[in-house]
N, C-alpha and C positions, 0 to 999 in steps of 0.2 A: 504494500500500500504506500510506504513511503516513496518508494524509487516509482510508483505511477504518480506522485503528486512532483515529486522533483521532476521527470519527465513533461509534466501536463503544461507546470511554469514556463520549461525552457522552450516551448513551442507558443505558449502564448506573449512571453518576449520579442521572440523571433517572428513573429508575425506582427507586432508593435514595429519591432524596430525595420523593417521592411515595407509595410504597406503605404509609405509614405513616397517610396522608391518609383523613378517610372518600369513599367514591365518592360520596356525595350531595352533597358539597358541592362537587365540580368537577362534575358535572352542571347544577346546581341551575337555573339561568338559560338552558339550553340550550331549544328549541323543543320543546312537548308535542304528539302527535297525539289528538285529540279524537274523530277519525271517521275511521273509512275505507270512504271508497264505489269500486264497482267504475264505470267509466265505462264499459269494455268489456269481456266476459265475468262470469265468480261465481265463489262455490267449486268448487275442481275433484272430483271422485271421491276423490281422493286425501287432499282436505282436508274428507269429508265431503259434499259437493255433489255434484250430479247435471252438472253439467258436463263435455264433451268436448274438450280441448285442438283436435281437429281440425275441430270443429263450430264454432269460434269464427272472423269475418268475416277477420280478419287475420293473416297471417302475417310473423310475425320481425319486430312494430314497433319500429323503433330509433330514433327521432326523434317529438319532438311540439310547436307553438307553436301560436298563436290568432291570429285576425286581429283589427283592431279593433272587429270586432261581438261577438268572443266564439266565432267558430266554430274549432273543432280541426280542423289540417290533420295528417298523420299520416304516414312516411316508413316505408318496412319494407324491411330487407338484402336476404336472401334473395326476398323478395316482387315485390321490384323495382316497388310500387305505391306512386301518391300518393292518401291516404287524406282526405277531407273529411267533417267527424262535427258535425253541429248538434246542437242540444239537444236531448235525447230524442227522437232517431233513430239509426239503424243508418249505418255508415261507408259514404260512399259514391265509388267509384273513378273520380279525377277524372284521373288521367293515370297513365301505364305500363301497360305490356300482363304483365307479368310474367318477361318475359324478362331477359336479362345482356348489353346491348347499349348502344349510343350512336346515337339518331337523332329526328330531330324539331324538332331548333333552328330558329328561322325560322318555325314552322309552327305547328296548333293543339295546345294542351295536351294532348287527349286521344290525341293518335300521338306524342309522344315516349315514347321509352324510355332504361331508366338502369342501373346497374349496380354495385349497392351499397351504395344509401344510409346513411349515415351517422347524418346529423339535417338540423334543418329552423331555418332563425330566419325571421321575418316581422316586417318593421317597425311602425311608427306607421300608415303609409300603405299598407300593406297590400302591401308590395315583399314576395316570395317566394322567398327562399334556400336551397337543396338540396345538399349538399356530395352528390354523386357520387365515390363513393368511388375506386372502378377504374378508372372514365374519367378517375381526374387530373385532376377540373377543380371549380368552383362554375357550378352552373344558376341561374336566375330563371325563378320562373312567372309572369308575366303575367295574371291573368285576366280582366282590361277589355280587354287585345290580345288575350286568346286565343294567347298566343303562349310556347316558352320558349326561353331565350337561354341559351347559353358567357359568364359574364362575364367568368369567370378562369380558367388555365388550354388549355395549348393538346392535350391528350391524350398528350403523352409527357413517360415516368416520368426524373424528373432535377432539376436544381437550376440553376436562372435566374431572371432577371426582375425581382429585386430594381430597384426604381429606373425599372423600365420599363412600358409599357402590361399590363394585366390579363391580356388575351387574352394575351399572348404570354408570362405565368411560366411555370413548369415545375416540377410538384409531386412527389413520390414517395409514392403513396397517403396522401392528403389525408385525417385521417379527421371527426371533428368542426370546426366551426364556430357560431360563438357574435359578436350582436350588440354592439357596448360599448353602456355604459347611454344615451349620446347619439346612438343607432344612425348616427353617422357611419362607422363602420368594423366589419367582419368578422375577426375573431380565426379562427385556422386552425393546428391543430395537423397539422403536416408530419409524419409518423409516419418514414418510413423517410428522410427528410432530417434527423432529430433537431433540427427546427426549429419555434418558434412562430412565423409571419409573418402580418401584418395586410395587409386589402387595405382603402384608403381610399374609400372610395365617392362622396367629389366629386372628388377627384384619377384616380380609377380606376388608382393603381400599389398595387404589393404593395414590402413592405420584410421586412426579419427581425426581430423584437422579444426571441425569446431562442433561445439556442441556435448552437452553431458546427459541427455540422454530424459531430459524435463521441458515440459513447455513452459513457455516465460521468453517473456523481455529482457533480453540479455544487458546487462549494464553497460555505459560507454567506458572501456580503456580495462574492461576485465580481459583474464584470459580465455581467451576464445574456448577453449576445451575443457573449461571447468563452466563454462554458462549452458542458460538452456538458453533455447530456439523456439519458437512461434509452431511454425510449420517450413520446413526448409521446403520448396519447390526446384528452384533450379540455383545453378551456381556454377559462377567462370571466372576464372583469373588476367588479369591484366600484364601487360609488358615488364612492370614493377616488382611483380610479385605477391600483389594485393587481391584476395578471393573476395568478390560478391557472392552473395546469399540473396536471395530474393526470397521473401514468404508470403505466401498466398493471404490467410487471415491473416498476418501481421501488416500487411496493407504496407509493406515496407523493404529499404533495401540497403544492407547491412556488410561491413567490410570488414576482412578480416588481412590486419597487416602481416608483411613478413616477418615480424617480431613473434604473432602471435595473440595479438590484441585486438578485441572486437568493439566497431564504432555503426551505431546507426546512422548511415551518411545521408537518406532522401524516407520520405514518406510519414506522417504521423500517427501512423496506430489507427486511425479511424477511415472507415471505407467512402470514399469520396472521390472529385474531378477538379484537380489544380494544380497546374501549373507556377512554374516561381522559383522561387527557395527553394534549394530540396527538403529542407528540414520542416516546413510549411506545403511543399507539396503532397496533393491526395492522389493515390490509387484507389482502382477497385477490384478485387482478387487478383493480382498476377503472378504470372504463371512462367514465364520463361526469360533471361537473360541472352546477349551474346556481350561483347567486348570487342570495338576496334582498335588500330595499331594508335590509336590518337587516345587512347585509354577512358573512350568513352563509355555508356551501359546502355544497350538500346533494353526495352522492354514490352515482352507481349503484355498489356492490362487488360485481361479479362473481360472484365465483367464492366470495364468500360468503352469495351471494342476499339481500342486506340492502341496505337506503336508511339512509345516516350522515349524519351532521351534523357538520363540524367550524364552531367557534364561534370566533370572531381575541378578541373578548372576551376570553373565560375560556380561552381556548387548551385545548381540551376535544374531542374526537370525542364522541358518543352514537349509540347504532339508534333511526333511528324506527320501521323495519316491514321484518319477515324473523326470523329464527329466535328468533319469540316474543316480538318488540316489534308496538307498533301492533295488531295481530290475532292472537293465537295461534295463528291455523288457518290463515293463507297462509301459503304456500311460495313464494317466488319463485324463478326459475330463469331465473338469469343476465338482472336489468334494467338498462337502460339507460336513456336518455334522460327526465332527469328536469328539469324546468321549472317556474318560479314563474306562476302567472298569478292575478294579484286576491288575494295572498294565500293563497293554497291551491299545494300542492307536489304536484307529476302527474309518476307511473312507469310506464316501461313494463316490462310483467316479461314481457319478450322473448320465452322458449325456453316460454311457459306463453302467449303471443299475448292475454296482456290487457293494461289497462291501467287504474291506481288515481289515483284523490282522495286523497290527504290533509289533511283541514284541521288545521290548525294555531293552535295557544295559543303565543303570544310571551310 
């Protein structure tokens, strides 16, 4: 009770000492959208367009990365499919049958099946990582083997492994997953373990990086690994070394230094739509994270159908695209997984089964 009255103060400060401010000038330096092209599906009916939500190739994309040639691989929840999309062509279904199952490890890409998916990271070298959501675990596609593999996780829901082999942690619906910038290691928000833990890719152990295992408002400047967490959702690390934490019902977005110390950097605990200060800025459920090389945080906001920006700069949120930023006429509904590649920022706007270009003015 104390640390939410000490919280509740430094946010009603901070909105005193701000509101006085013009909005252009804490924006000003934040990322412009210059274009927005549709990569998969158009305007909907709704938005004017002759477009059918159901007539569209994919269902519930929640994940998206590139391989090193440039091709988009594509992960969808409810779809249960892995989606492969070359350049100007139509997606095309390179593994999952569409069912809610676990099977296929050991075997070819095109007969496993998965259950949930989350999101997607792919390396330098073209390694394929799928967080499976429900199955508790991380896959690898292979597609020189033909093969996809269990690297982490052994399918039951619970808390271990810390310090020991991959196969054998034990996750509590595992929901995103994100490469660090030296893709040595996989960042993994543990959702119902209230844990961020990393799985090291030449060590192949899993450790805990923040989070103790309690829901709670983690205090500013504690150690990360002794606090609790909200609900972690997604989580990705910056050039510096600095992991964001995104949490859903924490309506918030949360860093954690290379020291080891946790700071709430944007959003105030209450579910809402403002731009500004970040510490003064509202979300409303969000759900997914990426990180450009300018060390900014783009964010999918839910449940406010908007793509944000918080800037470490200028300490600043802004909308790039959703309720009349970026294109006036899209609507998104409830996206997700949103990814830097070559400069250019890619959303999926999940519950509408497209997915967007944004290019971007730095």
């Amino acid at each position: 009770m104390v640390h939410s009255r000490i919280y509740s103060t430094r946010i009603a400060v901070l909105v005193a000492l701000f509101s006085s401010l013009p909005s252009a000038s804490l924006v000003a330096e934040q990322p412009e959208v210059t274009k927005v092209e549709f990569i998969v599906g158009d305007y909907l009916k709704a938005e004017g367009g002759a477009t059918a939500i159901k007539d569209l190739p994919l269902l519930r994309p929640f994940g998206t990365d590139f391989d090193s040639r440039g091709t988009m691989y594509i992960v969808e929840l409810e779809g249960g499919r892995v989606h492969r999309l070359k350049k100007d062509s139509q997606p095309e279904v390179i593994s999952g049958d569409g069912s809610k199952s676990y099977s296929g490890d050991g075997g070819p890409v095109a007969k496993a099946t998965y259950n949930g998916m989350h999101n997607i990271g792919i390396t330098n070298d073209n390694r394929i990582f799928v967080s499976d959501t429900f199955n508790h675990c991380i896959r690898e596609i292979d597609l020189d083997a033909d093969t996809v593999t269990t690297v982490s996780g052994n399918g039951k829901t619970g808390f271990s492994g810390d310090g020991k082999a991959a196969k054998d942690a034990q996750y509590n619906y595992l929901m995103s997953i994100s490469l660090t910038p030296t893709e040595d290691a996989l960042l993994i928000a543990d959702l119902k373990n209230a844990r961020i833990r990393k799985l090291d890719l030449k060590s192949m152990k899993v450790s805990t990086v923040a989070g103790n295992g309690k829901n709670g408002i983690p205090k500013d400047g504690a150690v990360a690994t002794e606090s609790p967490l909200v609900d972690p959702r997604a989580v990705a690390q910056d050039s510096l070394g600095n992991i964001y934490i995104l949490e859903r019902n924490g309506h918030a977005l949360r860093r954690v230094t290379p020291e080891g110390t946790i700071t709430t950097v944007a959003g105030t605990g209450k579910k809402g739509f403002h731009d500004g200060p970040a510490l003064v800025a509202q979300f409303g459920s969000p759900k997914h994270i990426c990180v450009d090389e300018q060390n900014r945080v783009y964010i999918a906001d839910d449940a406010n159908g908007a793509i944000r920006c918080y800037d470490p700069e200028t300490e600043t949120v802004s909308t790039l695209l959703g309720r009349g930023f970026g294109d006036k006429k899209v609507r998104l509904n409830q996206p997700h997984g949103v990814t830097i590649e070559k400069g250019n920022l890619f959303a999926c706007d999940t519950s509408n089964n497209r997915i967007f270009m944004l290019s971007l003015k730095n």
